[in-house]
VOGU-3710 file (C-alpha; in Angstrom, 3 decimals, decimal comma):
1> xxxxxxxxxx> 9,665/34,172/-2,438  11,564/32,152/-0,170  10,791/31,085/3,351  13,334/32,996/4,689  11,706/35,966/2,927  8,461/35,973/4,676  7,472/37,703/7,718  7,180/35,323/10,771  5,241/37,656/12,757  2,186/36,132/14,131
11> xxxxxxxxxx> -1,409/38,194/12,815  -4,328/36,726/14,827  -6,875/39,583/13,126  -5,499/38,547/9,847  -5,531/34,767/10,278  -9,365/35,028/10,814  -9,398/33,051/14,408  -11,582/32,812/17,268  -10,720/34,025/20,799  -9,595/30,891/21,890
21> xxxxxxxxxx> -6,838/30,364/18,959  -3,127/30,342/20,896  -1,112/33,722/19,911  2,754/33,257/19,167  5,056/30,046/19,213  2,321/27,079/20,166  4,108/24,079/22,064  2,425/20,818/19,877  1,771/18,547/22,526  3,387/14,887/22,675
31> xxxxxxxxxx> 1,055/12,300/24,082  2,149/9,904/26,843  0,377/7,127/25,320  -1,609/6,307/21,730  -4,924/8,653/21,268  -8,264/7,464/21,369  -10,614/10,084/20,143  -13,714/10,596/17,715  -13,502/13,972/15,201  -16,446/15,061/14,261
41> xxxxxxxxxx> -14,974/17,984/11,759  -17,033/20,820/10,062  -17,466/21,076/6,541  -14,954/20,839/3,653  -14,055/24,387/2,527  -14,100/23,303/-1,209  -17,087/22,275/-1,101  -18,721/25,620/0,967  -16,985/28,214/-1,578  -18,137/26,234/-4,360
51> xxxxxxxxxx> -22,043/25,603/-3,393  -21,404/29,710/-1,823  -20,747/30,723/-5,430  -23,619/28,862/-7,151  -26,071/30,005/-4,539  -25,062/33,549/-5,643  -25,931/32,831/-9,007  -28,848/31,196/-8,414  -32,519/31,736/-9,775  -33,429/31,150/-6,166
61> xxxxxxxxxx> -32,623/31,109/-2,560  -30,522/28,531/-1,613  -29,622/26,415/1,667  -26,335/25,358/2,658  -26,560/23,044/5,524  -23,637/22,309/7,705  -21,020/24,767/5,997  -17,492/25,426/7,226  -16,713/28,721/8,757  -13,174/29,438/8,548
71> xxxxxxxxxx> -11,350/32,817/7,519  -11,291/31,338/3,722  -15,163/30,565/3,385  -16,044/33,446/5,596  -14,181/35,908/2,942  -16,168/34,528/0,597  -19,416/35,070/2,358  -18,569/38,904/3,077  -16,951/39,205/-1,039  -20,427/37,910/-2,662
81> xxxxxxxxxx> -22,172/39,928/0,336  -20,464/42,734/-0,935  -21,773/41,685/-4,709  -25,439/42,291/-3,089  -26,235/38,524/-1,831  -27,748/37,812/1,422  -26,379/35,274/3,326  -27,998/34,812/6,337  -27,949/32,560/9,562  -30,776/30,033/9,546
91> xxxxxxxxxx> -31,242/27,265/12,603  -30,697/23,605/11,618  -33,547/21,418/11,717  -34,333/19,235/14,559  -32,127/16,134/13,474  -29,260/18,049/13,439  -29,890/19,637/17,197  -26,257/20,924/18,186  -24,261/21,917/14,784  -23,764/25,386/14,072
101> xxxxxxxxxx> -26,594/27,437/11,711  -26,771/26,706/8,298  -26,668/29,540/5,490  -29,504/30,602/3,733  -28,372/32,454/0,374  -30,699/34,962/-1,161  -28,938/36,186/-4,915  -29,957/39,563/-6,100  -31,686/40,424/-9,105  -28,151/41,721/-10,668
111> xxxxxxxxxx> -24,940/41,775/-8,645  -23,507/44,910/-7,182  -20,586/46,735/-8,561  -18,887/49,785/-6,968  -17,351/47,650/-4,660  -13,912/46,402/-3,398  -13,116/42,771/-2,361  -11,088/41,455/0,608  -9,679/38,071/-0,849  -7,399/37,657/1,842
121> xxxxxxxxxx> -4,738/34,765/1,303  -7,878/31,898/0,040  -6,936/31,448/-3,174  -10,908/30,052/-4,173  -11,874/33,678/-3,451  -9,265/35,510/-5,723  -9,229/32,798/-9,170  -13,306/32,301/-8,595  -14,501/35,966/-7,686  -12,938/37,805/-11,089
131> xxxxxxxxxx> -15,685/35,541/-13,368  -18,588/36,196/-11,154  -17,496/39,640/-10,412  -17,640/40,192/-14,217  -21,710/39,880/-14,073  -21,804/42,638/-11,841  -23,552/46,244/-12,769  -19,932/47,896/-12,044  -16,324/47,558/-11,399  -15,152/45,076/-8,439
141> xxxxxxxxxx> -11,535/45,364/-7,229  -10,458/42,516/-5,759  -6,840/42,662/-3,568  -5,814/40,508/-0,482  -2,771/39,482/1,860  0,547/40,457/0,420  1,249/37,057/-0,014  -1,964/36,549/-2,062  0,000/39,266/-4,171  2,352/36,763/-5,457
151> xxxxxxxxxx> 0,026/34,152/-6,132  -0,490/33,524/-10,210  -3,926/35,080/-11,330  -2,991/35,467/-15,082  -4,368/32,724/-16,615  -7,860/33,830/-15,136  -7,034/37,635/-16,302  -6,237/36,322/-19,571  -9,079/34,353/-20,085  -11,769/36,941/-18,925
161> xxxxxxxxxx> -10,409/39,382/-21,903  -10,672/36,705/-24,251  -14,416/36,078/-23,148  -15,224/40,095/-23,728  -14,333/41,632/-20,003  -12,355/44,047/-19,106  -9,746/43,623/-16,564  -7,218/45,745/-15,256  -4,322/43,425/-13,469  -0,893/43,747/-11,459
171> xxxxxxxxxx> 0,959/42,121/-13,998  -1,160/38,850/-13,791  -1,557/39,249/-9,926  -3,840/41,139/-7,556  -4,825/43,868/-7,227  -7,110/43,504/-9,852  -10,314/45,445/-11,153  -13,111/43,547/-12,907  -15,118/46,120/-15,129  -18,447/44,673/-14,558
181> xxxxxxxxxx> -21,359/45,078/-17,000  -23,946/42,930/-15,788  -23,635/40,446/-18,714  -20,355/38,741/-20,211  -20,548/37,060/-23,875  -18,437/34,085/-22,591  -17,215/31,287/-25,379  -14,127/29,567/-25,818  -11,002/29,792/-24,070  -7,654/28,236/-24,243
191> xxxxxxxxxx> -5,520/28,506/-20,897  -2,530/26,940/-19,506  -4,070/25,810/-15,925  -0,799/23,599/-14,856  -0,533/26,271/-12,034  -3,752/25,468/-10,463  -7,244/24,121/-11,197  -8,486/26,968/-9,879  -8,490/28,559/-12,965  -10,722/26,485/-14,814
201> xxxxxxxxxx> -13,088/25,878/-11,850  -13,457/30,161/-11,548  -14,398/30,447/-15,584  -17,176/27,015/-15,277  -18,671/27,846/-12,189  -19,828/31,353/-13,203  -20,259/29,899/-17,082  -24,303/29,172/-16,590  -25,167/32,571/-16,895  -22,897/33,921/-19,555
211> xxxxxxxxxx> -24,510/34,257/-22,537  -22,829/31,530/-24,467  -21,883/29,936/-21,766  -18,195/28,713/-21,635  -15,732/26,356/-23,274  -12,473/25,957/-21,532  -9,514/24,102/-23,086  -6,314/23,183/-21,436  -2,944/23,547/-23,204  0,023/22,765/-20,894
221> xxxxxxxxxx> 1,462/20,227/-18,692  -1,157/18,005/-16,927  -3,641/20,189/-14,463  -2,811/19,312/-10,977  -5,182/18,704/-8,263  -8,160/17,571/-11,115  -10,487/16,049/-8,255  -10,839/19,639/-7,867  -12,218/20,160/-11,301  -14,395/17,139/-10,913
231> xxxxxxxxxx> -15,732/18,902/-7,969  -16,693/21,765/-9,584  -18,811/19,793/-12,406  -20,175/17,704/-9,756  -21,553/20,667/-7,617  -22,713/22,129/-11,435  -24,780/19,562/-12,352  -26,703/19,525/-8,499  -27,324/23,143/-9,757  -29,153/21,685/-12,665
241> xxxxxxxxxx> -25,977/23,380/-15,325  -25,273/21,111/-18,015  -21,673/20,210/-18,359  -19,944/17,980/-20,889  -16,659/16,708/-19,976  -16,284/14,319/-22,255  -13,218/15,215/-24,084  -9,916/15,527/-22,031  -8,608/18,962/-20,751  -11,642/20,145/-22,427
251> xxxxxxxxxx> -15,000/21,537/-20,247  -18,223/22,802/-21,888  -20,804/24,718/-19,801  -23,853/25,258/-21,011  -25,564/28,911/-20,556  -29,103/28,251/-18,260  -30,232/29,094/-15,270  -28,577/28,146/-11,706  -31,484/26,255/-10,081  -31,534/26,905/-6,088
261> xxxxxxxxxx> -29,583/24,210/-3,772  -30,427/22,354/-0,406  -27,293/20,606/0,237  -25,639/18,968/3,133  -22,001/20,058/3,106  -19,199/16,824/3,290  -17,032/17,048/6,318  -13,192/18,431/5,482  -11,432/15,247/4,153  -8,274/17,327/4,094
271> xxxxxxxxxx> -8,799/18,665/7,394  -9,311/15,482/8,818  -5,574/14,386/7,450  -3,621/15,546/10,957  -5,798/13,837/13,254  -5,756/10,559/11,591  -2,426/10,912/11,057  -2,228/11,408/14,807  -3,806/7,508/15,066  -0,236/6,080/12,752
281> xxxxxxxxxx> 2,369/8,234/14,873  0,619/7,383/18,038  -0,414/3,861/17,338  -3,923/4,743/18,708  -7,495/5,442/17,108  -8,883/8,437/15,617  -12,379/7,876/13,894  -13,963/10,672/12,014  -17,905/10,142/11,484  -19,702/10,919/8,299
291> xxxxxxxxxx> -16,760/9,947/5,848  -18,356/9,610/2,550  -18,464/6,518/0,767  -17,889/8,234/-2,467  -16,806/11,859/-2,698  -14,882/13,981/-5,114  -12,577/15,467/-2,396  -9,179/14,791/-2,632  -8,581/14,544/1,155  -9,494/11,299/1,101
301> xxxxxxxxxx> -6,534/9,834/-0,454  -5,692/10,153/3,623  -6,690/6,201/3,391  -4,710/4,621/0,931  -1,933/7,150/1,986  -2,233/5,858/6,035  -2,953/2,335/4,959  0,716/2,295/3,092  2,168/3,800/5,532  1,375/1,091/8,236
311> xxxxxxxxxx> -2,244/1,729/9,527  -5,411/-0,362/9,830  -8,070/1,491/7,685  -11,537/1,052/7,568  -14,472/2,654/5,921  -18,229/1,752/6,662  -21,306/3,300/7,001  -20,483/4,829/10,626  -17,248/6,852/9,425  -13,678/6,032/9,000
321> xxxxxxxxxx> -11,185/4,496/11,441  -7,899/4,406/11,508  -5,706/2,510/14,097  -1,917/2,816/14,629  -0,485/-0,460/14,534  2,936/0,238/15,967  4,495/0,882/11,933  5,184/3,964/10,580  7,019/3,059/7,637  8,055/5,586/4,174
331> xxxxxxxxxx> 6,078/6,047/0,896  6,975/6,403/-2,741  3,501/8,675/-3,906  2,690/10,656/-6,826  0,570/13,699/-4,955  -0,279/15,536/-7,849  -3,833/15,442/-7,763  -3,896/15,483/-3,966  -0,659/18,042/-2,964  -2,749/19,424/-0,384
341> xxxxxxxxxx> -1,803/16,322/1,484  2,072/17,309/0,703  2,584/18,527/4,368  0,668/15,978/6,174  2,433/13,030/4,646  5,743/15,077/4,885  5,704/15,174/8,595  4,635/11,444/8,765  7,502/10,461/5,920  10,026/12,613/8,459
351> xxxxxxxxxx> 8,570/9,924/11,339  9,046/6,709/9,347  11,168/4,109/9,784  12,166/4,051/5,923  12,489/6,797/3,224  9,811/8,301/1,325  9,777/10,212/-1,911  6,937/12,740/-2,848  6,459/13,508/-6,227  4,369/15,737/-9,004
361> xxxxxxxxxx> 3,855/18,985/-6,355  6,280/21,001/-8,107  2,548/23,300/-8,041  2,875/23,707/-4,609  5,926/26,320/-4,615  2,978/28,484/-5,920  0,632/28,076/-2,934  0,397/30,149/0,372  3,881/29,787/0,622  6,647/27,942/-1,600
371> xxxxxxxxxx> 5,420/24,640/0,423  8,614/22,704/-0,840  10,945/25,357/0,039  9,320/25,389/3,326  8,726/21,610/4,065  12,804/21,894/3,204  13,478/24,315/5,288  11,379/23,687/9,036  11,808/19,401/8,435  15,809/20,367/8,219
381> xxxxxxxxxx> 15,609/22,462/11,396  14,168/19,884/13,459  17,164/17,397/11,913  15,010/15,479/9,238  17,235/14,157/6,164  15,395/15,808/3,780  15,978/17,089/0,125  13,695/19,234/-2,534  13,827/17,287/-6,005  12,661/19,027/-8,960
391> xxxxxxxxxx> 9,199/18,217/-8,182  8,538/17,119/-4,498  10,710/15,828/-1,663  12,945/12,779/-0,362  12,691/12,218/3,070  15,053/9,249/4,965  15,137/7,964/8,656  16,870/10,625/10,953  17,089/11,769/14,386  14,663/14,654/15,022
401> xxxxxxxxxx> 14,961/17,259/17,998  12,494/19,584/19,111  13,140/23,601/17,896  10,601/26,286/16,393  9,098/25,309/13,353  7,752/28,022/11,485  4,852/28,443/9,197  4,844/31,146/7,080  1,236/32,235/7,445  0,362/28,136/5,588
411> xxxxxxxxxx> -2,243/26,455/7,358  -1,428/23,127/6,413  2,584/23,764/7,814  1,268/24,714/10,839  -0,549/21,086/11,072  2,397/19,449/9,587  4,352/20,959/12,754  1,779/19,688/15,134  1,731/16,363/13,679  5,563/16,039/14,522
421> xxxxxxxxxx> 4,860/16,982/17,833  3,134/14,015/18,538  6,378/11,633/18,514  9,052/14,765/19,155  8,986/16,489/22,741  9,240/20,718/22,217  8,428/21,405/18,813  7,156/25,325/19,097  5,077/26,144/16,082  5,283/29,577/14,626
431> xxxxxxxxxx> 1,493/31,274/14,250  -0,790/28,272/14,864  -3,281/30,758/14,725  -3,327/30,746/10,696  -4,809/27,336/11,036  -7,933/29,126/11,376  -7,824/29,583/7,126  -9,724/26,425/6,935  -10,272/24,956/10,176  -11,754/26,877/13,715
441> xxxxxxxxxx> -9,882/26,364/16,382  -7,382/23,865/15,573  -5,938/23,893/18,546  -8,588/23,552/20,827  -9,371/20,228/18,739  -5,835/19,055/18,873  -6,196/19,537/22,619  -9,323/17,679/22,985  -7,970/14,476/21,166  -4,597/14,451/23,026
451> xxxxxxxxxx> -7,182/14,823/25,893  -8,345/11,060/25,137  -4,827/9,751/25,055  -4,819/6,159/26,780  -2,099/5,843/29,328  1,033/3,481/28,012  0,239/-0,283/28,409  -3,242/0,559/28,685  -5,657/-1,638/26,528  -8,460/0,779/26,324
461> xxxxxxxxx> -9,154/4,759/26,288  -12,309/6,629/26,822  -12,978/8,232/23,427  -13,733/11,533/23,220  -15,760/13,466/21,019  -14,130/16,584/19,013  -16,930/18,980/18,396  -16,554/20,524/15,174  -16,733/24,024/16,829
//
């Protein structure tokens, strides 16, 4: 579907936001001066579904500290509460006075079935949810967002009837029923995952407890966004699961138990992309504490991206900062294992001084909106010179003017929009309230930087902390 397809009608109830999130057209705000802010961000939503997911599995009752609550990791809390797991609110302990509850997970004896699933537009929820749901003790229809409708689930479909489960599918697409009974033989697979990584992460994470566990091979053009899969093995093996991957685009999950977690949740490194972007287009400071030294997210490509582009980056054990040093010049990058970043470094490519080129996210036409299509479409009304190549974008120097940019129910377009705000007076951006997928209350955080914006000529700004709630 093309952007001119979609609905631009603004859905607060559907976008999952709190009372404070801005309803209709949101006027990004353009500084008077660089920003000077710290951004302390919640937790990385890859991460939370992932470690949500396990927990539900587990032998045991799990705690996950510092998790991200946002409409895509809250879906996933009510779908596996729906499956019979508790998930309960639990106080953080006294060195973390201040942050939000943690989750304490309780999995059932055998998961529920009977049930329906609201999957909404997160796309963890609809790949991941159709293996787990297959353990359950009865059939679990999944469905979501009429755009989650035209995401791809048939690789995932395909594979669960090879492993013994019976699935009844919308033509590889939700709605879907999973016929649950409480047990799934599991083995070998062969898919074609070039669509998404999603589709091998679903079939490994709920692998421990089938009863051969799982084997997943990959036959088709290279899987995009693989930190993703590396994720998913990572956050296997703190569940105790033994994983062998060994041999390339080939996984091997052992079947065992799922030992309980207690694990601290990274901060959003993906997330955190706009507002140190806002540090390069600004030439201020943005410094996000608690940036891992290593880490499997692919957010935090954000550094060698910003550092190329004409920042000062630096990484120690406080955090990242990143300072604006007056460049903002193009890129020539190869996104495919990162094209979440696609919009961020769009918007900044459509502020440099020379062109960029974006390549390997041809993926992304498959993601909460054709992203390319999009990026096209909203960069071109605002006067960017910008062209979709067969897989990404070239972006040149222009003049850009201030119009409505609109969104298309994508999170990460809506950010894109707000970073080109902060160099382009009256940019309007369409349903800033779906921001709220992955991130509360982005633009009461926006705000709050832009509120620690150092007058022009000025040496020095207050900083100001960004709560992550």
């Amino acid at each position: 579907m093309s952007p001119a397809d979609h609905s631009s009608i603004t859905d607060a109830a559907a976008s999952g936001t709190s009372a404070t999130t801005v309803l209709g057209d949101w006027s990004a705000p353009t500084p008077g001066g660089p920003v000077d802010a710290t951004v302390t961000l919640p937790g990385s939503k890859s991460l939370t579904n992932r470690y949500l997911v396990l927990a539900a599995l587990a032998s045991d009752r799990s705690r996950l500290r510092a998790p991200l609550r946002s409409r895509d990791t809250l879906l996933m809390a009510e779908a596996l509460r729906a499956l019979g797991v508790g998930i309960d609110d639990v106080a953080p302990e006294a060195d973390a006075v201040g942050s939000d509850p943690d989750w304490l997970v309780t999995p059932p004896s055998t998961l529920r079935g009977g049930v329906t699933i609201d999957c909404g537009l997160a796309g963890t929820v609809m790949r991941f949810l159709p293996a787990v749901a297959a353990l359950a003790d009865g059939p679990v229809r999944l469905d979501g967002d009429a755009q989650a409708r035209l995401r791809p689930m048939g690789p995932v479909v395909d594979a669960l009837r090879v492993l013994g489960v019976e699935v009844e599918d919308a033509n590889g697409s939700l709605p879907l029923t999973v016929h649950g009974r409480g047990r799934v033989r599991g083995g070998a697979v062969t898919m074609d995952a070039s669509a998404s990584s999603q589709f091998i992460s679903a079939l490994l994470l709920a692998g421990p407890r089938y009863d051969e566990g799982v084997t997943v091979h990959h036959d088709g053009k290279p899987v995009p966004s693989e930190p993703h899969i590396l994720m998913t093995v990572e956050t296997l093996r703190d569940a105790g699961a033994v994983v062998d991957d060994s041999e390339p685009n080939t996984w091997r999950v052992e079947p065992s138990e799922v030992n309980a977690l207690d694990v601290w949740i990274e901060p959003d490194l993906s997330n955190a992309g706009p507002f140190l972007a806002a540090a390069l287009v600004t030439g201020g400071t943005v410094r996000v504490p608690g940036w891992p030294q290593y880490t499997t997210q692919a957010g935090d490509l954000m550094r060698e991206i910003l550092d190329t582009m004409g920042a000062d980056v630096r990484l120690d054990r406080h955090g990242l900062t990143v300072i604006g040093t007056g460049e903002l010049v193009g890129i020539d990058i190869d996104l495919h294992d990162a094209a979440e970043l696609t919009p961020t470094v769009a918007a900044l490519a459509a502020l440099a001084s020379t062109p960029s080129w974006i390549h390997g996210v041809a993926h992304i036409r498959g993601h909460e909106t054709d992203r390319l299509a999009a990026l096209t479409s909203e960069l071109g009304a605002l006067g960017s010179a910008v062209s979709e190549t067969d897989d990404g974008l070239r972006i040149a120097p222009a003049q850009l003017h201030g119009g409505r940019f609109r969104t298309f129910h994508d999170h990460r377009m809506a950010t894109a929009g707000a970073i080109l705000g902060l160099r382009v007076p009256g940019v309007l951006v369409e349903d800033i309230a779906t921001t709220g997928k992955t991130l509360p209350d982005f633009p009461g955080l926006w705000a709050r930087m832009i509120d620690g914006t150092r007058p022009a000529g000025s040496a020095t700004g207050a900083a100001v902390e960004v709560p992550a709630r």
